[in-house]
C-alpha positions as CSV (number, residue, x, y, z in Angstrom):
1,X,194.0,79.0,59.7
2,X,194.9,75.7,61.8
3,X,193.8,75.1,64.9
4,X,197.6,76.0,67.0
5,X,197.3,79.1,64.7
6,X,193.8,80.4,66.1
7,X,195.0,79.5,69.4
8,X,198.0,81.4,69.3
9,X,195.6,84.2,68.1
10,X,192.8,83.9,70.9
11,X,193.7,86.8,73.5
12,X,192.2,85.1,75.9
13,X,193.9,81.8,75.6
14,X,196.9,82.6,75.5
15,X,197.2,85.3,78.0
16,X,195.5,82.9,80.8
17,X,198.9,81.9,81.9
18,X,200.1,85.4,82.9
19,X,197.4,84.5,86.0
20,X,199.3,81.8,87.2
21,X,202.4,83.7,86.9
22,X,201.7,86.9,88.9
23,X,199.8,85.0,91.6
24,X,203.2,83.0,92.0
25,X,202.2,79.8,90.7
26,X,204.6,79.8,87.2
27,X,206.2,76.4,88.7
28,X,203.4,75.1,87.8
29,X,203.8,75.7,84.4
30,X,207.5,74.1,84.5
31,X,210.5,75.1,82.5
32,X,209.2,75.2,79.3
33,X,207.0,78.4,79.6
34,X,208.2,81.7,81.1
35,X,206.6,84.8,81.7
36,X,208.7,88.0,80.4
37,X,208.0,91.5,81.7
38,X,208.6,94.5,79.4
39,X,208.2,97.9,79.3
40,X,205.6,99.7,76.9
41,X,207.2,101.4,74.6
42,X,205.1,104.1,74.0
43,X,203.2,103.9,77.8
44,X,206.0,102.7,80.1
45,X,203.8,100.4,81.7
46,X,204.3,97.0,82.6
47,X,204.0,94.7,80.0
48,X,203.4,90.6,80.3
49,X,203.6,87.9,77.8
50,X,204.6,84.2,78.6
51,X,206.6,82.8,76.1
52,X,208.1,79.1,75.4
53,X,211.5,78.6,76.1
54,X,213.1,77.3,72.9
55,X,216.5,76.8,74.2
56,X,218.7,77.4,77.3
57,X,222.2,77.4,76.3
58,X,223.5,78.5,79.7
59,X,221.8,78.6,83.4
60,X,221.6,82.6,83.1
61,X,220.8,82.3,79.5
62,X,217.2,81.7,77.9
63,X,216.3,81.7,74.2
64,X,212.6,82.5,73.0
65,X,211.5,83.3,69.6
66,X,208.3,86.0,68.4
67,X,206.5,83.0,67.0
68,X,204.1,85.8,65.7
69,X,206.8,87.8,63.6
70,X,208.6,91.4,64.0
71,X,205.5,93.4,64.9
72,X,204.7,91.1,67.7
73,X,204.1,94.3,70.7
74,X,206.8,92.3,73.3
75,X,208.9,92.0,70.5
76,X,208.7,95.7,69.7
77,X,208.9,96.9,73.2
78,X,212.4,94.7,74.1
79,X,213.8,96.0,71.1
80,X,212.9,99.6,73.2
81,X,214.0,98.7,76.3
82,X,216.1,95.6,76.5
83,X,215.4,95.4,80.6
84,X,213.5,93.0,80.8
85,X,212.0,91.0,84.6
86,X,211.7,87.0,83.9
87,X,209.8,84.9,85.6
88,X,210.4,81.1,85.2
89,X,209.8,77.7,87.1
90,X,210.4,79.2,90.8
91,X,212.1,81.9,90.0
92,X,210.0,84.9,89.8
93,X,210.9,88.4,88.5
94,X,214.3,87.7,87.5
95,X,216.0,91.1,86.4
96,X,217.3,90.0,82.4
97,X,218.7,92.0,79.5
98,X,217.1,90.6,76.0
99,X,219.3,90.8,72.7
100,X,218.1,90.2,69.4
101,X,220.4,87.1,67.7
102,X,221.7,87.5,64.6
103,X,219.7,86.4,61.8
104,X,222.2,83.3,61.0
105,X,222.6,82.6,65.3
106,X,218.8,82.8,65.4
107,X,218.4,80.5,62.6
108,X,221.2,78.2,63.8
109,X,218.7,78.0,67.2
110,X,215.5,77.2,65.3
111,X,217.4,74.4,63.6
112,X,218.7,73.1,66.9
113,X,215.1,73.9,68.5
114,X,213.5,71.3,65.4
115,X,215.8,68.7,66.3
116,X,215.2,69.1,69.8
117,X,211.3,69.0,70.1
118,X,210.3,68.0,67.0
119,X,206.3,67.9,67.9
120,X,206.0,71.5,69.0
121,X,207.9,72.2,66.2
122,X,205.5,70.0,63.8
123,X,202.6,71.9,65.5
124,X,204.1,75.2,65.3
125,X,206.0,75.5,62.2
126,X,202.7,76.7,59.9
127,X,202.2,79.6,62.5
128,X,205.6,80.7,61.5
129,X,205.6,80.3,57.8
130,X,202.7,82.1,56.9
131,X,203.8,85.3,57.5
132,X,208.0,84.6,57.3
133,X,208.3,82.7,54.1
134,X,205.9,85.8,52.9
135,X,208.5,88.4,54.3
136,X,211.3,86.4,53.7
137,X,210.8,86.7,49.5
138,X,210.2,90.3,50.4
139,X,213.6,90.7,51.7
140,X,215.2,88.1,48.9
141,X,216.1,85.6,51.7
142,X,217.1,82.4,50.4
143,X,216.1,80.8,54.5
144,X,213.1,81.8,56.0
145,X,214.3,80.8,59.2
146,X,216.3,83.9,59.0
147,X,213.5,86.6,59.2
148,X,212.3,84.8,62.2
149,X,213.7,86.8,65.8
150,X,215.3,85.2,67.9
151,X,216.0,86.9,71.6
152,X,218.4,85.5,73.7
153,X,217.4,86.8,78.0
154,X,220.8,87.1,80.1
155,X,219.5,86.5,83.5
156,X,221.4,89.4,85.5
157,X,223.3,88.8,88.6
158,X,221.4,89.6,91.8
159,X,218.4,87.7,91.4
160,X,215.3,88.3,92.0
161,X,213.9,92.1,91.3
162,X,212.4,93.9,94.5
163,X,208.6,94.8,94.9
């Protein structure tokens, strides 16, 4: 396992940013990085996970990708309950529906997301092959970039949510 792999693996690490977040200090962080609040699926409790943003196609549009595969717990829980609260650069608790892309659309946004930021993508790419090139044989997928979700946040009207 590589180094961005552990990382990404370490509970600690990368649930340190959440802090920041919820203590209002996200901006920090810049545009790059959002926090998403979900809904567990099974508790109903809040749920937090920050996230990078790997493409923003419109202003009240965000794309982010579960870098850790289809069992990954936000992942899960969105699928649930697509309300989601968003929290990125100042804006803070941003009401948002999330939608799962298409497996081509999704792809289509990894593709642009390589071209785009093609270090992250050099540093990240082995987190996402070893387990979707695995799955991807197991579902007789030619593109492995296909297995990988793809979420797409629409940033409701009415800003920010109360409380």
């Amino acid at each position: 396992m590589d180094l961005v792999s552990r990382a990404l693996h370490t509970r600690w690490f990368v649930r340190s940013p959440i802090w920041l977040y919820r203590h209002g200090l996200g901006a920090l962080l810049g545009d790059r990085l959002l926090m998403l609040t979900h809904r567990g699926r099974s508790s109903g409790e809040p749920r937090y996970v920050v996230l990078e943003v790997s493409g923003r196609p419109a202003p009240d549009r965000i794309v982010v990708v579960a870098g850790l595969g289809p069992r990954s717990q936000w992942f899960r829980n969105v699928q649930a309950d697509p309300r989601v609260l968003v929290s990125i650069g100042r804006l803070r608790d941003v009401r948002a529906r999330a939608t799962t892309m298409s497996p081509d659309d999704g792809a289509a946004e990894l593709r642009a997301y390589t071209s785009q930021h093609p270090a992250a993508w050099d540093r990240l790419r082995g987190v996402l092959t070893a387990w979707a090139e695995p799955l991807a044989r197991e579902r007789g997928e030619d593109d492995w970039l296909r297995v990988v979700p793809v979420v797409e946040l629409q940033l409701l009207p009415g800003e920010a949510a109360a409380g």
